[in-house]
C-alpha positions in Angstrom: 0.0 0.0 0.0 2.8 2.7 -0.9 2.5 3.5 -4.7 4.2 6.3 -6.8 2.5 7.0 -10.1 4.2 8.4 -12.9 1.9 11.2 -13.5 3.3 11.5 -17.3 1.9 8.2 -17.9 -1.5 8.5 -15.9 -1.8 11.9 -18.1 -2.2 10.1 -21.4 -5.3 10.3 -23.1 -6.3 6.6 -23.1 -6.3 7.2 -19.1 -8.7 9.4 -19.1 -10.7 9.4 -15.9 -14.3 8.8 -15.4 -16.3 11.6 -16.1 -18.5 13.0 -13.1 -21.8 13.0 -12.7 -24.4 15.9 -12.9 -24.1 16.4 -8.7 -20.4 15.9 -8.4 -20.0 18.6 -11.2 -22.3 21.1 -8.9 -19.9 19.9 -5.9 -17.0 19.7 -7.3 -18.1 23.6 -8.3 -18.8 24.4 -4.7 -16.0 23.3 -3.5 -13.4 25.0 -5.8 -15.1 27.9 -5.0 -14.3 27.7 -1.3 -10.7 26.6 -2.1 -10.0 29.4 -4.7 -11.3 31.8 -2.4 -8.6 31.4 0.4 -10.6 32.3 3.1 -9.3 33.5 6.5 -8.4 30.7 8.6 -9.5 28.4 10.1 -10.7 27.1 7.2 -13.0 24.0 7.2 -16.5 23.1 4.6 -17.9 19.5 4.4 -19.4 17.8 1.4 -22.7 15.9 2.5 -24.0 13.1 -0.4 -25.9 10.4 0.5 -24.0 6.7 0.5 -23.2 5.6 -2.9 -23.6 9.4 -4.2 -19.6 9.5 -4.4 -18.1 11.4 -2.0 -14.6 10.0 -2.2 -14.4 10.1 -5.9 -15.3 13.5 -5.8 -13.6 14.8 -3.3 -10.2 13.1 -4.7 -11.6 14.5 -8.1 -11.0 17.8 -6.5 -7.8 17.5 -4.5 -6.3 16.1 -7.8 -6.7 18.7 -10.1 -6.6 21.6 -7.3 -4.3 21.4 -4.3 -2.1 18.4 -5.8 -1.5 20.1 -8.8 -0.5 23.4 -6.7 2.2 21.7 -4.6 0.1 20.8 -1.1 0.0 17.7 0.8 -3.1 15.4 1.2 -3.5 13.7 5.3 -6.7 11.7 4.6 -8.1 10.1 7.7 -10.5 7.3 7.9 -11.8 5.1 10.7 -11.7 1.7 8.9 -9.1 -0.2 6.7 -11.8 -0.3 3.7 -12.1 2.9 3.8 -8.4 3.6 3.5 -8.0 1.0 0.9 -11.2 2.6 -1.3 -9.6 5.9 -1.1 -6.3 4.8 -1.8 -7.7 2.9 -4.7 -9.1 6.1 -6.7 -5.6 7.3 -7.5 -5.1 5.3 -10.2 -8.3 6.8 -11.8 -7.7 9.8 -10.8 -3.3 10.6 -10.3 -3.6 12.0 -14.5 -5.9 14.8 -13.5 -2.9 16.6 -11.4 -1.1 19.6 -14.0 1.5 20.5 -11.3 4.9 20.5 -12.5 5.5 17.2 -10.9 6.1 14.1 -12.8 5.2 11.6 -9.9 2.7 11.2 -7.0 3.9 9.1 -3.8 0.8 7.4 -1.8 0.7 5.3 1.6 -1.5 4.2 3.3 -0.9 4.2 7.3 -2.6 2.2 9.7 -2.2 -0.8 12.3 -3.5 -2.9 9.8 -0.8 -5.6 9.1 -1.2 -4.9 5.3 -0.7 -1.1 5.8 2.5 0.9 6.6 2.9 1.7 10.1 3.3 5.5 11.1 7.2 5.2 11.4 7.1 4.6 7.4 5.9 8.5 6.7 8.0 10.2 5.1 8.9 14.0 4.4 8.6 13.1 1.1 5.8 11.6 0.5 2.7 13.9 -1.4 -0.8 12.1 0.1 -0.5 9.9 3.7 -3.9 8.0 3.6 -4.1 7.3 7.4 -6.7 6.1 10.2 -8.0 8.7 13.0 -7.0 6.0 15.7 -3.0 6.2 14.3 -2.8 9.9 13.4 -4.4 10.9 16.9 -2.1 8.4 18.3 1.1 10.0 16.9 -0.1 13.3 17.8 -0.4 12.4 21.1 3.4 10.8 21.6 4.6 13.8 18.7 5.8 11.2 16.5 8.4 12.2 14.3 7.5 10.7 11.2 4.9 12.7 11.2 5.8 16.1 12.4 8.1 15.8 9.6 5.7 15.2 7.0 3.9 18.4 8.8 6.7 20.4 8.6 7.6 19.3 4.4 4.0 20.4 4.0 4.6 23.7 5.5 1.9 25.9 4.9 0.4 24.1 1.7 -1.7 20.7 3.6 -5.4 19.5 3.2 -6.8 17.6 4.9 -9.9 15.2 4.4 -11.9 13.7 7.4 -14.4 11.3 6.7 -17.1 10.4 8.1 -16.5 13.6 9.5 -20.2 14.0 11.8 -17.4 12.1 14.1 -15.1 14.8 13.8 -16.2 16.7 17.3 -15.4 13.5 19.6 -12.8 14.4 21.8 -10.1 12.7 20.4 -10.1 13.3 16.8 -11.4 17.3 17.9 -7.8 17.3 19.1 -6.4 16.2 16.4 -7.7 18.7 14.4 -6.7 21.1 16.7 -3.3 20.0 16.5 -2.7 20.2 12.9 -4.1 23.4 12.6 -2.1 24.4 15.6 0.8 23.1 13.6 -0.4 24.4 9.8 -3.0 27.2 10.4 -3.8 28.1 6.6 -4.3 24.5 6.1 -7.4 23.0 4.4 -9.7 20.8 6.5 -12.8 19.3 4.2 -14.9 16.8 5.8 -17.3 13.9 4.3 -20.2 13.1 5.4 -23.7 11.1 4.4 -24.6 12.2 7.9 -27.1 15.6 7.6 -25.2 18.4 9.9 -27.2 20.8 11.2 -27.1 24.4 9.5 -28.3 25.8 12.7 -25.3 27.2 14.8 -26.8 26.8 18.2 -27.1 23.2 17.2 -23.8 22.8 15.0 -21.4 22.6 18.7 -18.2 21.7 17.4 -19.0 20.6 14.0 -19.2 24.6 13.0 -16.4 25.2 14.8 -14.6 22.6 13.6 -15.9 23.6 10.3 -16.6 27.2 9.9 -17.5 27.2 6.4 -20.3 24.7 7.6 -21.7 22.4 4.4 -20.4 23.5 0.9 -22.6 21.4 -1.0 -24.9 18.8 0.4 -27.8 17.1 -2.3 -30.3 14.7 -0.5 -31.3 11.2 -1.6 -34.4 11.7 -2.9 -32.6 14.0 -5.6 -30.3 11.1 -6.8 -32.8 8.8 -6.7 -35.1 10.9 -9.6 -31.8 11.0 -11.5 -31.4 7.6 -11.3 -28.1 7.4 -9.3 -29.4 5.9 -6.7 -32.0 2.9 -6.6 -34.9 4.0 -4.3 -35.1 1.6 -1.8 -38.1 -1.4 -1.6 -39.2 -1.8 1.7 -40.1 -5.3 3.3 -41.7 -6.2 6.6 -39.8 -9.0 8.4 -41.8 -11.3 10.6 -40.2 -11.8 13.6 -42.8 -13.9 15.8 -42.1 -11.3 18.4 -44.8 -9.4 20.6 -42.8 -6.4 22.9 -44.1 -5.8 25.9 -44.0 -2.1 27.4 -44.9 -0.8 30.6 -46.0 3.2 30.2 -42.6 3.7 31.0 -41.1 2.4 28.5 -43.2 2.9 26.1 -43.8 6.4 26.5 -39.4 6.4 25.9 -40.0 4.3 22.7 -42.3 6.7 21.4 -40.3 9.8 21.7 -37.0 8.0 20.1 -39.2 6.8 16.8 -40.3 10.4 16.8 -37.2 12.2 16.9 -35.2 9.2 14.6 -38.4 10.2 12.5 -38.1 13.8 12.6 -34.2 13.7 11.5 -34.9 11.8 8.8 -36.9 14.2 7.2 -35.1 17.5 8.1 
């Protein structure tokens, strides 16, 4: 899981990259938008698409044609080996669309994993460390080297992608956000997210702080499922021979947590 590409030969035509679709174009948009504008930092937006709307690809979309191609590094965290692995994977798609001076593009993927390179492997040199929250928060905490000196070879040019980022404001990983931008204030933070995020800030907490240019673009479901993107899902009762039995207690608690799980799903 450490690959350079030779960007010369990802650039050839017969490599081109899959083209995005309608909403990826609109987010991809949004997004350059926000990065173009160099906002005052802290800087931090999230992409919102529903699960199998294509967040990764088009957020790597992005960071390949934009930030790559102007030099900066790429810390992508993940909570799970698959994930790592399916971000990891896009490159090849994707490595051609950089049009930096560069003629290669160095990527590892970090975790404890036993297929994955261990933090100790990052190097200064490497452009994109595709790492999991529990081992970056984890070298943060014991200021490992290898990282701190991928921090510092970044300098002031780093984004960074959290996803599954409605996690982002537990304590640890809030930390570690904290820290990098501690370390790398103009830096880039975009998170990912199928999650909705409230827009409201006395109900955003940390996720606005965290993120202060709240969601950049954010389409829901229903929208991808007219387009035909997504399937719209068939629902089927499952017999389960079971009969609850509530006291008012109880069920008075039951009700009010199908009503608010019912009430988020429709904000």
């Amino acid at each position: 899981f450490y690959t350079v590409y030779d960007l010369n030969e990802r650039r050839r035509p017969e490599h081109k990259p899959k083209e995005a679709a309608p909403h990826q174009k609109n987010a991809l948009r949004e997004i350059g938008k926000w990065y173009k504008s160099k906002s005052a930092p802290p800087r931090g937006g999230i992409l919102v698409l529903p699960t199998g709307g294509g967040k990764t690809f088009t957020a790597l979309h992005f960071i390949c044609r934009n930030p790559l191609s102007d030099g900066y590094k790429l810390l992508w965290l993940a909570h799970t080996h698959h994930l790592l692995e399916q971000a990891s994977s896009y490159f090849t798609d994707l490595s051609g669309l950089n049009t930096g001076p560069q003629d290669t593009l160095s990527v590892r993927v970090v975790s404890g994993t036993p297929e994955h390179f261990p933090v100790h492997s990052i190097r200064p040199t490497d452009d994109v460390v595709i790492c999991s929250l529990q081992t970056a928060a984890n070298a943060v905490k014991n200021s490992h080297p290898q990282l701190d000196a991928f921090l510092n070879a970044a300098a002031r040019k780093l984004i960074v992608v959290f996803d599954e980022a409605h996690h982002a404001p537990a304590p640890s990983y809030r930390g570690l956000i904290e820290h990098l931008r501690s370390r790398c204030p103009e830096l880039f933070l975009l998170g990912l997210t199928a999650t909705p995020i409230y827009n409201e800030e006395r109900k955003q907490g940390w996720h606005l702080k965290l993120f202060p240019q709240n969601i950049l673009y954010q389409v829901p479901p229903q929208d991808l499922m007219a387009s035909g993107i997504l399937a719209r899902p068939v629902l089927e009762d499952a017999p389960t021979d079971y009969e609850a039995v509530f006291d008012e207690r109880a069920y008075q608690q039951w009700v009010t947590t199908v009503s608010y799980t019912h009430l988020r799903a429709h904000e």
